[in-house]
C-alpha positions as CSV (number, residue, x, y, z in Angstrom):
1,X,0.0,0.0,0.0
2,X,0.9,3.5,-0.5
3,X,0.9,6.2,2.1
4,X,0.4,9.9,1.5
5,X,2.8,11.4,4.0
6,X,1.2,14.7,6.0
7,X,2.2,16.3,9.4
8,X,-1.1,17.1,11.6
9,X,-1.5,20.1,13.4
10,X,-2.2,18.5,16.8
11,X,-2.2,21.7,19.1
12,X,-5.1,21.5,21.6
13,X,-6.5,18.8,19.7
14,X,-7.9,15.8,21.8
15,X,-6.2,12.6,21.1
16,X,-7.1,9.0,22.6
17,X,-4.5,6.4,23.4
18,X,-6.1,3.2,24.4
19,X,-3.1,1.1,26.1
20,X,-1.0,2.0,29.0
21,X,2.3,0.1,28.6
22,X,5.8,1.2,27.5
23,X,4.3,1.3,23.6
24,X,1.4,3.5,24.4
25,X,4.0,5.8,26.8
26,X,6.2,6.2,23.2
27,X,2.9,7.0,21.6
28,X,2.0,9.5,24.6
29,X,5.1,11.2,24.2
30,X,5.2,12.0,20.7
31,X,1.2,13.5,20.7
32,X,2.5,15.6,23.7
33,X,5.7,17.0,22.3
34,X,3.3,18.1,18.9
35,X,1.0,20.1,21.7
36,X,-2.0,17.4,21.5
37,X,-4.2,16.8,24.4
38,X,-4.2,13.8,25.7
39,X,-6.1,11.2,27.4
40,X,-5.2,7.4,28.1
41,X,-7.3,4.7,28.5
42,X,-5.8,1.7,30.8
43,X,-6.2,-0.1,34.3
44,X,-3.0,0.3,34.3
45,X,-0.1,2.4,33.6
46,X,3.5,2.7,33.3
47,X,5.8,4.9,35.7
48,X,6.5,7.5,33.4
49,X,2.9,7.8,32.0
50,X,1.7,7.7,36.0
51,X,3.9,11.1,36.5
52,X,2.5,12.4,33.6
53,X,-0.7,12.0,35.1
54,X,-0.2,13.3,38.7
55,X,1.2,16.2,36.6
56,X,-2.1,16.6,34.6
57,X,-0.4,16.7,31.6
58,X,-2.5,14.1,30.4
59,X,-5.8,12.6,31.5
60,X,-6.1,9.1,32.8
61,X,-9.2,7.1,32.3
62,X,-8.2,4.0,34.9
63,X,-10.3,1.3,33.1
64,X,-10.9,-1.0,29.8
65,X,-11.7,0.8,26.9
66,X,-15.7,1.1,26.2
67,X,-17.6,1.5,23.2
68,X,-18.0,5.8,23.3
69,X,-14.9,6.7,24.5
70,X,-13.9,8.3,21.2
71,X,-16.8,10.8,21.1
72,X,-14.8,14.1,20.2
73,X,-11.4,12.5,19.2
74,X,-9.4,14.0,16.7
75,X,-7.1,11.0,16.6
76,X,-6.8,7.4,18.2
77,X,-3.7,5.5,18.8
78,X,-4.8,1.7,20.1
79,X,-1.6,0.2,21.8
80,X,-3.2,-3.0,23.0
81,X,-2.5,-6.7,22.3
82,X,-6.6,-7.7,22.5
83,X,-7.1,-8.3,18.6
84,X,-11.2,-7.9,19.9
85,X,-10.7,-5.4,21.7
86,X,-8.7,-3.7,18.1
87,X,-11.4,-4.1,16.0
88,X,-14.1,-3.0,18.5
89,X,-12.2,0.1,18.6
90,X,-11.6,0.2,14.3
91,X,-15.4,-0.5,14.5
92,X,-16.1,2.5,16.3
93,X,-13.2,4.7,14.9
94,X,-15.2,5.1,11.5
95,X,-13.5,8.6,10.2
96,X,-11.6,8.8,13.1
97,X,-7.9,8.5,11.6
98,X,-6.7,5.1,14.0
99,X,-3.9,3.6,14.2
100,X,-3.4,0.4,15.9
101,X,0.0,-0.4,16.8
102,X,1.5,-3.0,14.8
103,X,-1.1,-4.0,12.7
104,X,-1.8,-2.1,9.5
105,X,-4.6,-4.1,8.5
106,X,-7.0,-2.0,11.2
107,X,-5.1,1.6,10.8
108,X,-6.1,4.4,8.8
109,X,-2.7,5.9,9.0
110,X,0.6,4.2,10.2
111,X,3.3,6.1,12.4
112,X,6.5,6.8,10.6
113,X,9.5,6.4,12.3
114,X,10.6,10.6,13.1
115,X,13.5,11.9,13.8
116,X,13.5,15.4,15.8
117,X,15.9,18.4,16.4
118,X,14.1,21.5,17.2
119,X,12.3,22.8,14.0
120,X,13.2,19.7,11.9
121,X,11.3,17.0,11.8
122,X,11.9,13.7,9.2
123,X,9.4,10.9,9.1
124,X,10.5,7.7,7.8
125,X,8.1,4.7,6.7
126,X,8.4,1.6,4.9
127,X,4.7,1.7,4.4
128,X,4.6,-1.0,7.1
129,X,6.4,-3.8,5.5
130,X,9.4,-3.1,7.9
131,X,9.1,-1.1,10.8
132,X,12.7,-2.4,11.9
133,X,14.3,-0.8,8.7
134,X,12.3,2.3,9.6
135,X,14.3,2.7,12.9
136,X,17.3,1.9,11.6
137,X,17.2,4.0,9.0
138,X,16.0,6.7,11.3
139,X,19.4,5.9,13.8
140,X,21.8,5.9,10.7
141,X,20.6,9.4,9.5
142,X,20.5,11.0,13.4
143,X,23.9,10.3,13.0
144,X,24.7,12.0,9.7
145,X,22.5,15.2,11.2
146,X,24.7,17.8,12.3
147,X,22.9,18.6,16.1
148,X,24.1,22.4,15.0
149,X,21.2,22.0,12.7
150,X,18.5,23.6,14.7
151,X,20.4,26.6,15.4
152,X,21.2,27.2,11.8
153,X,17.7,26.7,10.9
154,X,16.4,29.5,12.9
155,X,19.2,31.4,11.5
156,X,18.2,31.0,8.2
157,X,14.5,32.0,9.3
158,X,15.2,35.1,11.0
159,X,16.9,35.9,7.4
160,X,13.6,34.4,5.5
161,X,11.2,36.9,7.9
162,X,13.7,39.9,6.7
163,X,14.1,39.5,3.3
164,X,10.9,37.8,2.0
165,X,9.0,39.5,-0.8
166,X,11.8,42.2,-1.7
167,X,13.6,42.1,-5.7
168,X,15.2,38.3,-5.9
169,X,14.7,37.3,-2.0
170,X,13.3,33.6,-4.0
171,X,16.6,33.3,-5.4
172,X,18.4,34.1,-2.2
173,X,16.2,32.0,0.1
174,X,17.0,28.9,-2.0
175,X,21.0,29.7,-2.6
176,X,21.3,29.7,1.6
177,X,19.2,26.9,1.3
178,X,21.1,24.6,-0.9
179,X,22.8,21.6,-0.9
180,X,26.1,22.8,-1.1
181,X,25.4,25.4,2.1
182,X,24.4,22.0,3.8
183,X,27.5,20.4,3.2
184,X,28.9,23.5,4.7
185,X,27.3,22.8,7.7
186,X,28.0,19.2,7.4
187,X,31.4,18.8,7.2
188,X,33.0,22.4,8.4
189,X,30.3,23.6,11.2
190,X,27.6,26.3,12.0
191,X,29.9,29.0,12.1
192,X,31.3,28.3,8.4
193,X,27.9,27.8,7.4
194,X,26.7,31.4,8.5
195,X,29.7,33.1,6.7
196,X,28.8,31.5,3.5
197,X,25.6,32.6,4.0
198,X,27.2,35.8,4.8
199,X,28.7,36.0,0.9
200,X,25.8,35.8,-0.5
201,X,23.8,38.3,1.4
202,X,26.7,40.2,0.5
203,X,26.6,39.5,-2.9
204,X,22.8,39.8,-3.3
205,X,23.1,43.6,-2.2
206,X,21.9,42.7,1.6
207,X,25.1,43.5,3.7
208,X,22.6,44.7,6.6
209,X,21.1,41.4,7.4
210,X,24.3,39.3,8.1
């Protein structure tokens, strides 16, 4: 199958996670850190997921999951090992987007393998056929990432706010975008990487915004 690949504004949004084990804490996690509001549906729960609640950063509904408990959700992330309990919940999800953890069969979307540092975000899937290579993939390119990366980003924004919409800021925005001004960055550091960018500012007839 293929997957159309979209990042979801999850800000304030209410997002169910039916599970409360060390799957459904990574699940909890990542809806969190994208601004989602969360609520968890388990007897039980994990240590982590436990402080989480008795910080309210997340609701806990201490139970089984029941038919209704989706009413408003924006999203639902099943992290259980029931298989009836799975497709009650893909039953009831209708146009909910659902994903049920390790088996694509009952999801409407799949979880990519991301990789984060600030601003950047990279998702990686193997449309389900290998969720393995997908982390692996993801740990070979964290390593290729420069961590100086989210600095230079908002570096390069603050010059995008400046200079977008004046004579040949397009041009510009893509030349300090490039390849070769990643491979800057890459291989000689942040500090290189801002004095070529530097150059062509320069160059362009934008000395002030270096």
């Amino acid at each position: 199958m293929n997957y159309y690949p979209v990042f979801l504004n999850l800000k304030g949004k209410r997002c169910v996670v039916i599970g409360g084990g060390k799957v459904a804490e990574r699940k909890v996690k990542g809806l969190l850190e994208a601004g989602a509001s969360v609520t968890v549906i388990s007897p039980v729960l994990t240590t982590e997921l436990q402080r989480l609640r008795d910080q309210k950063i997340l609701t806990h509904l201490a139970r089984q999951y029941q038919t209704g408990d989706l009413g408003d959700a924006f999203l639902v992330i099943a992290a259980t090992s029931d298989m009836e309990v799975n497709k009650q919940i893909f039953r009831e999800a209708s146009e909910i987007p659902l994903n049920v953890v390790d088996i694509p069969e009952l999801c409407t979307f799949i979880v990519p393998s991301v990789i984060r540092k600030g601003p950047l975000i990279i998702a990686i899937s193997t449309s389900g056929m290998s969720p393995a290579l997908s982390r692996s993939l993801r740990l070979e390119l964290q390593e290729i990432i420069p961590d100086e990366l989210s600095e230079f980003l908002e570096y390069l924004y603050n010059i995008r706010k400046e200079i977008k919409g004046k004579e040949g800021s397009g041009d510009i925005l893509r030349e300090i975008g490039s390849h070769r001004i990643l491979r800057v960055l890459i291989n000689s550091g942040l500090e290189e990487a801002k004095r070529e960018v530097r150059n062509i500012l320069r160059q362009k007839g934008f000395p002030h915004h270096t």
